[in-house]
C-alpha positions as CSV (number, residue, x, y, z in Angstrom):
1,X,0.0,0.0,0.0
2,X,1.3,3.6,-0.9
3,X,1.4,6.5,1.4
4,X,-0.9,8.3,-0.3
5,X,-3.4,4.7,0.2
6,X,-2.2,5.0,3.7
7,X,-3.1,8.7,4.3
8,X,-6.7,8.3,2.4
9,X,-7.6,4.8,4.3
10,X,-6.2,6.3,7.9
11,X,-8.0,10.1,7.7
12,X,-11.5,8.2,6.1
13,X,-11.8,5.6,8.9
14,X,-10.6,5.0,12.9
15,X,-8.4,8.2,13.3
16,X,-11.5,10.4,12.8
17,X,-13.9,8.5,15.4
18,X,-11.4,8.6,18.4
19,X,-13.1,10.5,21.0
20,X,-10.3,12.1,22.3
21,X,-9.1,13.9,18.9
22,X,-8.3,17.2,18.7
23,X,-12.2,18.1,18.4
24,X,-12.5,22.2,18.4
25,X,-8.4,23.0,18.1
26,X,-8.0,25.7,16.0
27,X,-5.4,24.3,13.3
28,X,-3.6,26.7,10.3
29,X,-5.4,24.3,7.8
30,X,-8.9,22.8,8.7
31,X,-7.9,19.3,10.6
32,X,-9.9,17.4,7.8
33,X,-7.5,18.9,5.2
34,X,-4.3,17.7,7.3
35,X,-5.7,14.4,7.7
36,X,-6.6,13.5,4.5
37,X,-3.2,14.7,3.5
38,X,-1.9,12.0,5.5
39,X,0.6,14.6,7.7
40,X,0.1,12.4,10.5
41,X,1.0,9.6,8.9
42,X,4.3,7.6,10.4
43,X,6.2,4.5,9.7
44,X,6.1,1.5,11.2
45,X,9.3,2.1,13.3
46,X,9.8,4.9,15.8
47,X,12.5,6.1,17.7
48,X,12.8,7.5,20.7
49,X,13.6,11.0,20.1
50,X,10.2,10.4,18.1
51,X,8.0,9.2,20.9
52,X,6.8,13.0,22.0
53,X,5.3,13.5,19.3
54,X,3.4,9.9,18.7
55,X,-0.1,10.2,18.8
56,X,-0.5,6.7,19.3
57,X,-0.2,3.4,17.1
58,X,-2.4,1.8,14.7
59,X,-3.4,-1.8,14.7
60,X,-1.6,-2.4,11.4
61,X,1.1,-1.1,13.2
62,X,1.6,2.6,12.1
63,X,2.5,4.7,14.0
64,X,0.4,8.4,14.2
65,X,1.8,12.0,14.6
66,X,0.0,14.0,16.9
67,X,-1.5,16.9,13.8
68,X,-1.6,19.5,17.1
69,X,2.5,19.2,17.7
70,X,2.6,19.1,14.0
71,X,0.4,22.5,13.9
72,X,2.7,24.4,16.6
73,X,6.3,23.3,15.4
74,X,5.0,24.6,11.9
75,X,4.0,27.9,13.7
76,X,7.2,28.4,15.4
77,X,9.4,27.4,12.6
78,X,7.8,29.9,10.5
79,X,8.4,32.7,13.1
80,X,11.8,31.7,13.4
81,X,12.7,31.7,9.5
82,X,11.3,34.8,9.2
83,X,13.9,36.5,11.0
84,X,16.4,35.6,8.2
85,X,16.9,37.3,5.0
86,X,15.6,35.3,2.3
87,X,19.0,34.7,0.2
88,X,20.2,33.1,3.6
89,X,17.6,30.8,4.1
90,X,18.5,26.9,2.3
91,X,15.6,24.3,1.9
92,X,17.6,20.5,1.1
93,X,15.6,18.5,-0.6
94,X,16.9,14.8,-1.6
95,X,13.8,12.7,-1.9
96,X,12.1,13.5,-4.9
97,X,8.4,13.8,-3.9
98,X,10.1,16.8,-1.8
99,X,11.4,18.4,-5.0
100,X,8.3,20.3,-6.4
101,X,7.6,21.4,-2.7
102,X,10.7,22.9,-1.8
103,X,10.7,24.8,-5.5
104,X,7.7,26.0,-5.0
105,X,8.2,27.1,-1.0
106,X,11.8,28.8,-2.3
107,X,9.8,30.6,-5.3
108,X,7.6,32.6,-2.9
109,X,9.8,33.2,0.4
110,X,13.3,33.4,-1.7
111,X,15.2,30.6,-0.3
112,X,17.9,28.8,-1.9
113,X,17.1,25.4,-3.1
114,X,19.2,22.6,-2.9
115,X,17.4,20.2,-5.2
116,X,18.3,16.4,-5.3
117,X,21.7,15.1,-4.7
118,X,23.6,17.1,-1.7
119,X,27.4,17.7,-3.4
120,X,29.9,17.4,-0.5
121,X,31.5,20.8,0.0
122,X,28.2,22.7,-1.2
123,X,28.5,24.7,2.4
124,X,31.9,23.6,3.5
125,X,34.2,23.7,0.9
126,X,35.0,27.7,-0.1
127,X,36.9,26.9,-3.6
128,X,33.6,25.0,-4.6
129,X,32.2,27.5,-7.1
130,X,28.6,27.0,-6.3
131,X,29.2,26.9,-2.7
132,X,26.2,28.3,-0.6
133,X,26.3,30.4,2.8
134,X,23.3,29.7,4.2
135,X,22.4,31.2,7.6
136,X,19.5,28.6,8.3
137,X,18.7,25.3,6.3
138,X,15.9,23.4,6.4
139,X,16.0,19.5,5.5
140,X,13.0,17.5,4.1
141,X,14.4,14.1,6.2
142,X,17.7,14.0,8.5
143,X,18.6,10.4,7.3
144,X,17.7,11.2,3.1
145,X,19.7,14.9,3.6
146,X,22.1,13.5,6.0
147,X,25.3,14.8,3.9
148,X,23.1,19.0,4.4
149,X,22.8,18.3,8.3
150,X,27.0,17.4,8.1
151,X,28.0,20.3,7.0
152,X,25.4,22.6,8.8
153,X,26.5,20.9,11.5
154,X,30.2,21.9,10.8
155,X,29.5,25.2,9.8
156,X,27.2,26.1,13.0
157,X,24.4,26.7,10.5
158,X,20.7,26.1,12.5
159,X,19.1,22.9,11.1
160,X,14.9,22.7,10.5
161,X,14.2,19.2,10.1
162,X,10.8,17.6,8.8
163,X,10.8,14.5,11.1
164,X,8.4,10.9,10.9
165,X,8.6,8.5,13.3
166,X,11.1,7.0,12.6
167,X,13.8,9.9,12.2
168,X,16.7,10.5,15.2
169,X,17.7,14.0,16.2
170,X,20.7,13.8,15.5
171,X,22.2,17.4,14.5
172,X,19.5,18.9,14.5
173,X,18.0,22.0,16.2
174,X,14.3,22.3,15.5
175,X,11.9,19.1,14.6
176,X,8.6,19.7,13.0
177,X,6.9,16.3,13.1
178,X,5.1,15.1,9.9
179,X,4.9,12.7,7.1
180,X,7.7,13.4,5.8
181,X,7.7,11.2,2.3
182,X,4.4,11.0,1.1
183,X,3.6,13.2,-1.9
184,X,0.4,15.5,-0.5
185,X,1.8,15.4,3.0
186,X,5.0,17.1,2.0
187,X,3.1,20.1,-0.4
188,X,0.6,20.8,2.5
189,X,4.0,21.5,5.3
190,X,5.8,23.6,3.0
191,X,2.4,25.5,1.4
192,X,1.9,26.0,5.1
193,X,5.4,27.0,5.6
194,X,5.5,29.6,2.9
195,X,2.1,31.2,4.2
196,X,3.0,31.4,7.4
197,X,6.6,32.9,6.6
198,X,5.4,35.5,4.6
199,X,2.5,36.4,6.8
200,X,5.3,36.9,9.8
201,X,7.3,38.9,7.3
202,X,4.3,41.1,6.5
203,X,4.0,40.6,3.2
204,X,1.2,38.5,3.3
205,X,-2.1,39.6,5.6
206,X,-3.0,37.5,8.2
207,X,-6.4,36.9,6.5
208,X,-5.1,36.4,3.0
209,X,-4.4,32.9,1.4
210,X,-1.1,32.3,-0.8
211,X,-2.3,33.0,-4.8
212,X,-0.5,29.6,-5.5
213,X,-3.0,26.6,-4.7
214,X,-1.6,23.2,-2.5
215,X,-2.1,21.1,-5.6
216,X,1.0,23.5,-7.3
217,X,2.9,22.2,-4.3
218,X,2.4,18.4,-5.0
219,X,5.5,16.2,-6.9
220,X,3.7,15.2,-10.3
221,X,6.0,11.9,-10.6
222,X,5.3,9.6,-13.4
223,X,5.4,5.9,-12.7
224,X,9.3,5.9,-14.7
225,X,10.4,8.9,-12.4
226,X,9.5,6.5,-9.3
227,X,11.2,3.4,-10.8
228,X,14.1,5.4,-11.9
């Protein structure tokens, strides 16, 4: 089964009939719309710099993010990469359903994206010609971009991570637990993201929307990209 199956079967059936859901939160996107995204959506492995944020475990064996954390880290990351100037803000993105995301996040905030395979040196090495000098990086999954997280690490350079259950810590300053490899999970975080960093910069009203649609933000893989 696929993780957009997954997300579909999970938000449809026993996640929405708990009684003690989040009933009444106030969430950036309507709860429905992160659920059937499938944000919440783990692995079957956890770890346990994970646990926190575990929701609780499925009978298949999945285990759940909790969409509230998910809704707060996504808050307070956004304040935070706000503060930097746009040129010195770096989204890494090695999976590919995380490419048309982070293109589409680093279109509208002006952050540097580092698309597909990390090249050793890009932030250490300063005879590398395309070298970046990133003040803040933000990496789609720790153990996927674990070559960005190095060097930031090196450098000093503050690492946002997207984080499932099964991700570690390691190097890393700031979690914001989600699904962090299915295709519609990753183009709701970093549509979110992008509203929310533009609305703390100002230069998006707090009760306007972002003029490019969530569907812009989702990978459109064929079935040879994904066996390639």
């Amino acid at each position: 089964m696929t993780e957009d199956e997954l997300s579909k079967n999970e938000s449809e059936t026993k996640f929405e009939s708990d009684q003690d859901a989040q009933i009444g939160e106030e969430f950036l996107l309507p709860r429905d719309t992160l659920l059937s995204a499938g944000v919440h959506i783990g692995t079957r492995m956890k770890t346990r710099d994970m646990e926190p944020f575990i929701y609780r475990v499925r009978p298949d064996g999945l285990f759940v993010l909790d969409v509230k954390r998910t809704d707060e880290r996504i808050r307070t990351a956004s304040k935070f990469l706000a503060r930097f100037e746009k040129s010195k803000v770096a989204v890494a993105a090695t999976r590919l359903y995380a490419h048309e995301p982070v293109k589409k996040y680093c279109a509208l905030t002006g952050a540097i994206p580092l698309i597909g395979r990390f090249i050793p040196g890009l932030l250490t090495n300063p005879q590398y010609i395309h070298r970046v000098d990133p003040e803040i990086i933000v990496v789609c999954d720790p153990r996927a971009d674990s070559q960005a997280i190095k060097e930031a690490s090196k450098m000093g350079i503050p690492i946002v991570a997207l984080c499932s259950t099964d991700n570690e810590f390691s190097g890393v300053d700031f979690v914001i637990p989600t699904n962090n490899k299915g295709r519609r999970a990753l183009a709701v975080v970093f549509w979110l993201l992008a509203r929310q960093v533009l609305r703390e910069r100002g230069e998006l009203a707090s009760d306007k929307e972002l003029q490019v649609p969530i569907e812009e933000f989702e990978a459109k893989i064929s079935k040879d990209d994904e066996e390639s």
